[in-house]
N, C-alpha and C positions, 0 to 999 in steps of 0.2 A: 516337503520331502526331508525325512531325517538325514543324515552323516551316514549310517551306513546306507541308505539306498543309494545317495548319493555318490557311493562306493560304487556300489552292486553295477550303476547306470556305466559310470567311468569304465568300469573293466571289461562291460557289455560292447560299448563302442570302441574301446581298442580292438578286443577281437574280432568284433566285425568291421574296425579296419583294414585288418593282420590279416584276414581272409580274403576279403574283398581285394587288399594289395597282390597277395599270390597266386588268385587266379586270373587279374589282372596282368601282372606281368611275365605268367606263364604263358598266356595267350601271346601275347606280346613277342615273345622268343620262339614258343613252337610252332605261331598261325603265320608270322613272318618271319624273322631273323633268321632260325637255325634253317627252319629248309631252302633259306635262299644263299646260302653259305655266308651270311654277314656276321659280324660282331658287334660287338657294344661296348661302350667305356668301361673303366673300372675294373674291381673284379670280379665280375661276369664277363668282362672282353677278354680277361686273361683269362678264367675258366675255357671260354671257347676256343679262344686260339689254342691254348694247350691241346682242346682236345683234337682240334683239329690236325694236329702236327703230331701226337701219340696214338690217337685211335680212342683213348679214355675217355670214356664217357660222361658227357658236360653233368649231369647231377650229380653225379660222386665229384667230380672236380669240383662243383659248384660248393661243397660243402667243404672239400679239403680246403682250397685257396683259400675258403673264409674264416676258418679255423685259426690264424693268429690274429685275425684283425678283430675277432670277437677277443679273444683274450685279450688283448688290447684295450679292447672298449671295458671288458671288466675290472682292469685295473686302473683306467682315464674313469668311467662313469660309475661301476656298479655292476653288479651280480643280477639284480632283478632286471636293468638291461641288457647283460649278455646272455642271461638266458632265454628272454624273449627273443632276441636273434638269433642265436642258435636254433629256435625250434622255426622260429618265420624262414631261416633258409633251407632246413631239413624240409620245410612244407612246400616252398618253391620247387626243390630237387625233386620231391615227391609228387606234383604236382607234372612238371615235366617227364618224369618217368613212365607214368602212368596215367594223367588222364589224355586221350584222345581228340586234340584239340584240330580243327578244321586248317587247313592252309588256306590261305584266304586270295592271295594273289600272288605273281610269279613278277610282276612288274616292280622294278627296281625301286622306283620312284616309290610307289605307292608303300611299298615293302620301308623305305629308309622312314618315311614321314609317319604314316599308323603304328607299325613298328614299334618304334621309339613315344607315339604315343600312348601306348597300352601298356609298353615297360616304363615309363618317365609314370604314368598314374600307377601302377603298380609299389614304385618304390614312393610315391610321393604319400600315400593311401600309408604306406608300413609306417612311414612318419610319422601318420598321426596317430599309429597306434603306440609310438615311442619303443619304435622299432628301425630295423635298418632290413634289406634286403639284399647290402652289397655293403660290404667294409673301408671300402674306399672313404666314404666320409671319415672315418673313425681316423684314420690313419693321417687325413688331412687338417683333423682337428689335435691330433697329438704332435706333427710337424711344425703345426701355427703357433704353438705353445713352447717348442722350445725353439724352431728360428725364426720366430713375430712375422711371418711371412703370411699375408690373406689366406684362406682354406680354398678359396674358389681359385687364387694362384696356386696352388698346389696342386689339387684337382685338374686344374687344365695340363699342369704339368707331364703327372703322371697320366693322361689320357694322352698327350701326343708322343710320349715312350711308345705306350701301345699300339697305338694305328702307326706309328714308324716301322715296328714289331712286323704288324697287319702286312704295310706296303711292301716289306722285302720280302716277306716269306709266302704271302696268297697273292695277291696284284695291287696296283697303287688306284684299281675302278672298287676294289674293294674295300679296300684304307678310304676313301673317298666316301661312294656309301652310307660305311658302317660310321666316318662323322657327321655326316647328317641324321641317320638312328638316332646320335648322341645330344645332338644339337638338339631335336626335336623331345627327345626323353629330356634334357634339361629343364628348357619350357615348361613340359607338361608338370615335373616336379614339382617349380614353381606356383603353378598355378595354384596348382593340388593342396600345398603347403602354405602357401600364402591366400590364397584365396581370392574370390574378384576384389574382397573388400582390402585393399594392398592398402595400407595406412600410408600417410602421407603427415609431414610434422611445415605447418607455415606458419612464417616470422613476419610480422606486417609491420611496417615502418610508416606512418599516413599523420596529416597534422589534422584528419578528420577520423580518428581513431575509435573515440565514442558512436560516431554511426556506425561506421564497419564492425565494434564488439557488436549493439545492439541487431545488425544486421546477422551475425555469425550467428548467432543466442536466439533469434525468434526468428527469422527464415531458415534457417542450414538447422537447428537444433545442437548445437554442438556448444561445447564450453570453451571459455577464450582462458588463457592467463593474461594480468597484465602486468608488464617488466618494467623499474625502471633504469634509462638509458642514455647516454650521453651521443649525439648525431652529430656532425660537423664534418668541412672537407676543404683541402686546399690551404695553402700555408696563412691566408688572410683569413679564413671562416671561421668566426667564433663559434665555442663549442654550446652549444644551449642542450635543456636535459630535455629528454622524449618519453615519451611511456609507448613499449611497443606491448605490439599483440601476440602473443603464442595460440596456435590453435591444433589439433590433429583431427584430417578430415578422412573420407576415402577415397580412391581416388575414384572415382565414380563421380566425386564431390567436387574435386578440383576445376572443372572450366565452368561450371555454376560460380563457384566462391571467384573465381578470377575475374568475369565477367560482373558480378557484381558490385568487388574492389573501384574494377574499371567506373563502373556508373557514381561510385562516390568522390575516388577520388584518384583523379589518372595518372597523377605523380605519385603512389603510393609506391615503394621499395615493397615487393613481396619475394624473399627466398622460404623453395622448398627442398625439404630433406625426403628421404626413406626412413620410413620408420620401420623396424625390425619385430617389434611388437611391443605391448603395452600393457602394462597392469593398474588396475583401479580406473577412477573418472567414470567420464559419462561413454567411452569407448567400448565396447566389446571386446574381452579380450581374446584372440586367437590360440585360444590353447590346444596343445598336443593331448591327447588324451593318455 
């Protein structure tokens, strides 16, 4: 496949992220949330609350609140991202406006957990179109940047403003609720965006280290690095040099590779990290389209 098809395919799968996201997560709001009077994090929790305290109707809000935080993202990321947001939220709104989506149940429970799963895959889906469907990321990633504060601290931040918002002014069964929506839409994000194959990054420390690579390399299929390292502990313990193992599995891979550590070598030190993603190796990379 040439360069440009390779284009042509990339821009085919965002949009049929883009799409597959918006009437995902329109479902998500008009088949549970809005008719059961709940809200959602972000700004969509704000769009709803607003409307629900003005009378203004959630898709033109949905578009106005989001309106600086796209500008925002055009001046943090780029133009060909804000314009795809701009048009993924004009599609949500429009989406909500007009298509006739099913109410699906009246039950709280059911209503806070599908809910938020159908919005939580909705925005996760816009992700991978290198899209957003609510501007609250954007605005947590330009906070992180100038007070070094995590995005996901941020994020929870300005979600408990919100459902505070929620609790005094609709009920605190509501504010309640609509954090579980939220809970559950994060998750689902998650998933969506990271995928089952969640990378995982292990540091193997073992003075039987040559089996455990050959063990990683032709059982697991996976590529090892190997580091050299200095190991020692305790004010008497001389320091002697090691050679560890670096590896990146999935986790899917992890209680395989653990249990297998185990059967060669049961003093082996094994710490793991999250890995965020990866480019080149023998890993796949998880790209956003």
């Amino acid at each position: 496949m040439n360069t440009e098809n390779k284009k042509k395919l990339t821009s085919f799968k965002g949009l049929f992220y883009i799409i597959a996201g918006i009437l995902s997560a329109g479902f998500g709001l008009k088949g549970f949330v809005l008719p059961n009077n709940f809200i959602d994090g972000g700004v969509t929790g704000v769009s709803i609350l607003l409307s629900k305290l003005t009378s203004i109707p959630v898709p033109f809000l949905l578009v106005l609140v989001n309106v600086p935080f796209i500008l925002l993202g055009y001046k943090q990321i780029g133009f060909k991202f804000a314009l795809r947001s701009i048009v993924a939220i004009i599609g949500l709104a429009t989406a909500i406006a007009f298509i006739e989506y099913p109410i699906i149940t009246s039950d709280k429970l059911l209503v806070s957990v599908f809910g938020g799963v159908f919005l939580g895959a909705g925005i996760g889906l816009a992700v991978r179109g290198s899209t957003v469907l609510d501007g609250t990321e954007i605005l947590a990633i330009y906070l992180s940047r100038k007070t070094r504060q995590r995005i996901g601290d941020i994020i929870l931040l300005f979600n408990i403003g919100i459902f505070s918002v929620a609790a005094y002014f609709l009920s605190i069964e509501t504010a309640l609720y609509s954090i579980l929506i939220y809970l559950s839409a994060s998750k689902t994000i998650d998933f969506i965006v990271e995928g089952i194959e969640e990378y995982t990054a292990v540091t193997i420390f073992s003075s039987k280290n040559e089996e455990i690579r050959v063990m990683i390399t032709e059982q697991l299929g996976r590529g090892v690095s190997i580091l050299n390292g200095t190991t020692g502990y305790g004010k008497r313990e001389n320091l002697k040099d090691i050679e560890v193992l670096y590896t990146v599995v999935t986790r899917l891979e992890i209680a395989r590779l653990s249990s297998e550590i185990e059967l060669i070598d049961s003093n082996a030190f094994v710490v793991m990290n999250s890995v965020n993603d990866t480019i080149g190796g023998m890993i796949k990379k998880r790209a956003l389209h």
